[in-house]
N, C-alpha and C positions, 0 to 999 in steps of 0.2 A: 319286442320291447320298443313303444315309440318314442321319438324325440318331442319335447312339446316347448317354446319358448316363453320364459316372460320377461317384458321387455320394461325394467323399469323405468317409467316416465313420469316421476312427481318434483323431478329438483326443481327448484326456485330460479336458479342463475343469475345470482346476486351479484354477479361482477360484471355482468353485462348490462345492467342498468344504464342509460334509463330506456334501452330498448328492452327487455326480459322485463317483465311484468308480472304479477300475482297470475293473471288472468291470459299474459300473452307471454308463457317462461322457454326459456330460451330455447327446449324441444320443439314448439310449435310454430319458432320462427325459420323464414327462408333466409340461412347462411349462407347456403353452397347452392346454387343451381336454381330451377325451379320449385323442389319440393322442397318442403321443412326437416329439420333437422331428423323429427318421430316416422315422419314418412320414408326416409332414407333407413332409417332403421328396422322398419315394417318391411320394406321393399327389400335390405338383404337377408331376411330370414324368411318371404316369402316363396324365393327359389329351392329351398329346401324343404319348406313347410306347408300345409294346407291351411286354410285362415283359420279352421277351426281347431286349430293346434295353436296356437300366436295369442297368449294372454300378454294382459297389459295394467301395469300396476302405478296407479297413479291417484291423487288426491281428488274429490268430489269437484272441485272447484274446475278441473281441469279435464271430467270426461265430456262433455260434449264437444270443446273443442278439439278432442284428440278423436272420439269418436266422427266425424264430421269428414276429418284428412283422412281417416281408412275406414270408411262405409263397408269394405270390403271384409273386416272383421266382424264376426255377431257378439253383439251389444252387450252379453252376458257374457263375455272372455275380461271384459275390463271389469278388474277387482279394485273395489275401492277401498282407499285407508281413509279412515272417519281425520287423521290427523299426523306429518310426518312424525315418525321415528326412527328413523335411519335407515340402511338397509339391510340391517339383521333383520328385523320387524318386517319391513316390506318382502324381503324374502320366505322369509316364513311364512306368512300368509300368504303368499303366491302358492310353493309348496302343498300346504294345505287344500289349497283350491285342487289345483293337480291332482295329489295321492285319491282327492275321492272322487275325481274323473277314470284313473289310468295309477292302481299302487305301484305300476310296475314303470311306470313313465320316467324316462331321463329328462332333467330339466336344465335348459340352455337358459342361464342369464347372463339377461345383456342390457347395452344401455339407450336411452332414448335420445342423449345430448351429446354423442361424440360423431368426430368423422373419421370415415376409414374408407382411403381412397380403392384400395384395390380389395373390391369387393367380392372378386371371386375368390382370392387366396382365404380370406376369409371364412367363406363356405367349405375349403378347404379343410379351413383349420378344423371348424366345428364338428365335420362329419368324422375328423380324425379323433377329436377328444371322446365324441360320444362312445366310441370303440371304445376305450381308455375307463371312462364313466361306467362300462356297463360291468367294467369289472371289478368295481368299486371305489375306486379314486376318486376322490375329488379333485377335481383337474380344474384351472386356472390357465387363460391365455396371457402368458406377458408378450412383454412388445421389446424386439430387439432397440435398443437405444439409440440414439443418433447423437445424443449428446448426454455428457454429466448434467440432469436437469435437478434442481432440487427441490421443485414442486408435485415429483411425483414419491407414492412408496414403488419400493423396489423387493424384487424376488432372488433369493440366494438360489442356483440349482444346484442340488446335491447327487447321489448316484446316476446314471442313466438304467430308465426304466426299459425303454423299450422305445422301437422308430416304425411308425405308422403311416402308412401313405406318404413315407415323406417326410414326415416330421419326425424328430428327435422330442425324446419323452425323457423329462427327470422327476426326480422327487425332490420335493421342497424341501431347504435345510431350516430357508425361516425367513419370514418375511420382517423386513425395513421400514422404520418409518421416514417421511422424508429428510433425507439426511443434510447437512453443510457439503458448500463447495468441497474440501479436500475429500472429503468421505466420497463423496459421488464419485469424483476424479478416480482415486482408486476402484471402485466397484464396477464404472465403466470397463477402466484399461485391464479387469481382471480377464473381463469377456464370462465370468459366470451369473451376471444379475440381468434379468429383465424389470421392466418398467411396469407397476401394478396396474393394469386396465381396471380392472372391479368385473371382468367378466368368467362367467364361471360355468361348468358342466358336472354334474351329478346323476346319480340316482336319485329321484325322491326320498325313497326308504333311508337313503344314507345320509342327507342334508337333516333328514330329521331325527336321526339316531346322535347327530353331532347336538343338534338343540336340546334335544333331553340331557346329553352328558353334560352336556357345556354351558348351556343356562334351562337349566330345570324347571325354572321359576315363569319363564316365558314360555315353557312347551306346556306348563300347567295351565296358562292363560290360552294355546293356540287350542288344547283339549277341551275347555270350556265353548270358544268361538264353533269349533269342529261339532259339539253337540248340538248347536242351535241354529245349525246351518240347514235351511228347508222350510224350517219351521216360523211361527208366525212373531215370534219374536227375536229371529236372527239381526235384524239390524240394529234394533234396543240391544240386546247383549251385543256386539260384536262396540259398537260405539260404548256401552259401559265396560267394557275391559280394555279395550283400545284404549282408554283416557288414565289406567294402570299401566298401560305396557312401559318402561325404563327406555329412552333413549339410546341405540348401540348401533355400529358399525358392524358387518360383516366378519372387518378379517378383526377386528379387537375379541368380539363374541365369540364366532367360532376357528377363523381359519387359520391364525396364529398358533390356536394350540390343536387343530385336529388332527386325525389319524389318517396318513394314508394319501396324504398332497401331495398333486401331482402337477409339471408346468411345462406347458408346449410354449417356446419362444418362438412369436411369429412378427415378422416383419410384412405389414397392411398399409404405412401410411396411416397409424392413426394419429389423432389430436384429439384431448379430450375438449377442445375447443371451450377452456375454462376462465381463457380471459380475451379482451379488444385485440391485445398482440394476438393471442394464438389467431383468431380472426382474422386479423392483417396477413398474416400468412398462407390464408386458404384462399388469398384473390393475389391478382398480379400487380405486382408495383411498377409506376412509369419508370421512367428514366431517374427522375430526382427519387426514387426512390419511394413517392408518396403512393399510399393504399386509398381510391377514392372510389367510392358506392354513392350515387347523388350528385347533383348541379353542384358545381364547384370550378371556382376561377381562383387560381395561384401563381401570385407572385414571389418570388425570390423563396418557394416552398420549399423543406426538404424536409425526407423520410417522417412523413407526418398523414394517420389513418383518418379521413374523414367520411364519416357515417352520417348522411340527410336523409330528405324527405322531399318535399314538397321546396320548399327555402333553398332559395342558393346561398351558399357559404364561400366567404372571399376570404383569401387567408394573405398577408401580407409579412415578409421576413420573418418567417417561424420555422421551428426545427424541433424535431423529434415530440410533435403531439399526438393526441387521441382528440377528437370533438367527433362526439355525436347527437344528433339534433335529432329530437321525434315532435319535436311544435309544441306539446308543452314544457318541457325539460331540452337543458342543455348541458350536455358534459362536455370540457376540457381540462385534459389530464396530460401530464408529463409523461412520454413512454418510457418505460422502467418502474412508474409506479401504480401501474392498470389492477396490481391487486387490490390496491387500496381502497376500490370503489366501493367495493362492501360494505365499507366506512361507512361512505355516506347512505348507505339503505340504511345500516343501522340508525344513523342520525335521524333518519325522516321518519322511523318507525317510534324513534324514545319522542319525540313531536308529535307524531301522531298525526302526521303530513297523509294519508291514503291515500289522497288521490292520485302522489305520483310513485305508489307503489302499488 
C-alpha cells in the first residue's frame, strides 16, 4: 500500500495583498528563506516520497508558475481545477486522480501556503498516521496550541486510539469552528483540543466512501468527470461539471460528520502564515521591536513590519504598523487589524481595479 501526496496549492492569499497576487499567490512567494512557500512544501514531502507520488492541485492560472519551482515533478502529477471550490472539491478530484493511478493508495494532504519549522518531526508525524490510515481512519494532524488563538478551528480528542512511533492517537469527538476569546481560553487550559491544520491522511477508498455518503450529489458529478477521463473530451466535461460542482469546505462536507476520525497532536512549529502578523513572526525583530525585509531608515520606530522592494521607506514616530510596498501598491495598516485587508481585495474587485489584483 503506497503513500501518495497532494499538495493543495490554489489559495488566493487575499490577506497578503498587495504582495499575493492572482498570478504571484502567496504559495509561490519567498517568505521564509530562499525558496517559496510551494517549494518548502514539495521539499518536505519529498524526503518521504518519490516525485512521481507528489500531486499537486491547483488552479490553471497558477501551473506553470508552480510547475517552473519543482521541474522535479512530472507535469502530469498537477491536476487542474477549471475553477475554486473549496476543498472538498479540490480533494475530491485529487482522490479521483489517485484511485485510478493506485485504488489501494493512501493519500497525504497537505498544504502549499503554511510553514512548519521542524520539518523532520513532521515526516514523523506523517509516516506515523499513514500506519493509522491504512487501517481505515481518517486521521487528521492537529497542532498542539501555543496559545488560545481564535482564528483557527479546533479538534476535541476523544478516546485514545492507539501510540504509534511515538505519537499518541485519538479519536475525534468533533470538530470547532473558530471560537470567542473565553471559548478558546477554556479549550486551551482543557489540554484536549488541537488547532485544525486542514491536513489529512486516508485511504483513498475511504475518503471516497465518505463522499458518496456525505455528499452523493458531488460523487455523482466526480463519476461523470471519472468516466471522461482518457478520453477526447475529458477537459470539455470536467470544465462543464466543474461549473455545477456547490462550493464546500472539507471538514463542513465531510469530516465533521464522518466515521472513524482519527487525530495525532503534533507540535512542528507551524503557522498557517494567513496574515502580515503571522509574517512578522517568521523573521527576527530588531531591538525596537520592528520586522524589516527591504531598505528602510527608522526614526523614533516601534514594533512596526515593513515589507519593500526596490524603494527605501523612512518611517518617522510610528508605532504598531504593517506597510508593504511592491511599486505599484502600497499598504499601511494598523497591527491588530492585518485581517482586514481582504477588505480591500474585495473593494478592488467590486471596481474592477485588476490590475492590482
Amino acid at each position: 500500500m503506497s503513500t501518495y501526496a497532494l499538495i493543495m496549492a490554489g489559495g488566493a492569499g487575499t490577506r497578503l495583498w498587495p504582495l499575493s497576487r492572482q498570478r504571484s499567490p502567496k504559495q509561490a512567494l519567498r517568505l521564509v528563506g530562499e525558496r517559496t512557500m510551494f517549494q518548502h512544501s514539495v521539499d518536505r514531502v519529498a524526503e518521504l516520497l518519490p516525485p512521481e507520488r507528489i500531486f499537486v492541485a491547483t488552479g490553471a492560472e497558477q501551473v506553470a508558475v508552480l510547475a517552473e519551482q519543482a521541474p522535479e515533478l512530472p507535469f502530469g502529477n498537477f491536476i487542474v481545477e477549471p475553477s475554486g471550490r473549496g476543498t472538498a472539491p479540490c480533494i475530491g478530484l485529487g482522490a479521483l486522480h489517485l484511485r485510478r493511478k493506485d485504488p489501494a493508495a493512501v493519500m497525504a494532504v497537505v498544504t502549499a501556503d503554511h510553514y512548519i519549522q521542524d520539518a523532520a518531526r513532521f515526516r514523523q508525524a506523517l509516516a506515523a498516521a499513514q500506519q493509522v490510515a491504512q487501517a481505515g481512519h481518517l486521521v487528521t494532524l492537529g497542532i498542539t496550541p501555543s496559545a488560545p488563538a481564535t482564528g483557527y478551528g479546533y479538534i476535541e480528542q476523544g478516546e485514545p486510539l492507539a501510540t504509534v512511533d511515538g505519537f499518541p492517537v485519538f479519536r475525534v469527538d468533533r470538530f470547532t469552528e473558530k471560537p470567542d476569546l473565553d471559548t478558546a481560553i477554556r479549550m486551551v487550559e482543557s489540554g484536549r483540543y488541537s488547532w485544525n491544520s486542514g491536513m489529512f491522511i486516508w485511504r483513498v477508498d475511504r475518503i471516497m466512501e465518505e463522499f458518496e455518503r456525505q455528499m452523493p450529489g458531488f460523487a455523482r458529478q466526480l463519476a461523470q468527470i471519472d468516466a471522461a477521463l482518457g478520453g477526447a473530451d475529458a477537459q470539455a466535461t470536467l470544465e462543464r461539471i466543474w461549473s455545477q460542482v456547490s462550493k464546500q469546505t472539507i471538514d463542513y462536507g465531510v469530516m465533521e460528520h464522518a466515521r472513524d476520525v482519527a487525530v495525532i497532536p503534533v507540535d512542528i512549529g507551524w503557522s498557517d502564515v494567513g496574515s502580515w502578523a503571522s509574517v512578522a513572526e517568521l523573521w527576527p525583530a530588531d531591538g525596537d521591536g520592528n520586522v524589516v525585509n527591504g531598505p528602510h531608515i527608522g526614526v523614533d520606530t516601534r514594533d512596526t513590519l515593513v515589507f519593500g522592494g526596490q524603494r527605501l521607506i523612512a518611517t518617522i514616530g510610528v508605532e504598531g504598523l504593517i506597510i508593504v510596498d511592491t511599486g505599484d501598491a502600497l499598504l499601511v495598516c494598523q497591527r491588530g487589524r492585518e485581517q482586514e485587508v481582504r477588505e480591500i481585495v474585495n473593494r478592488l474587485k467590486t471596481e474592477g481595479r485588476q490590475e492590482y489584483l
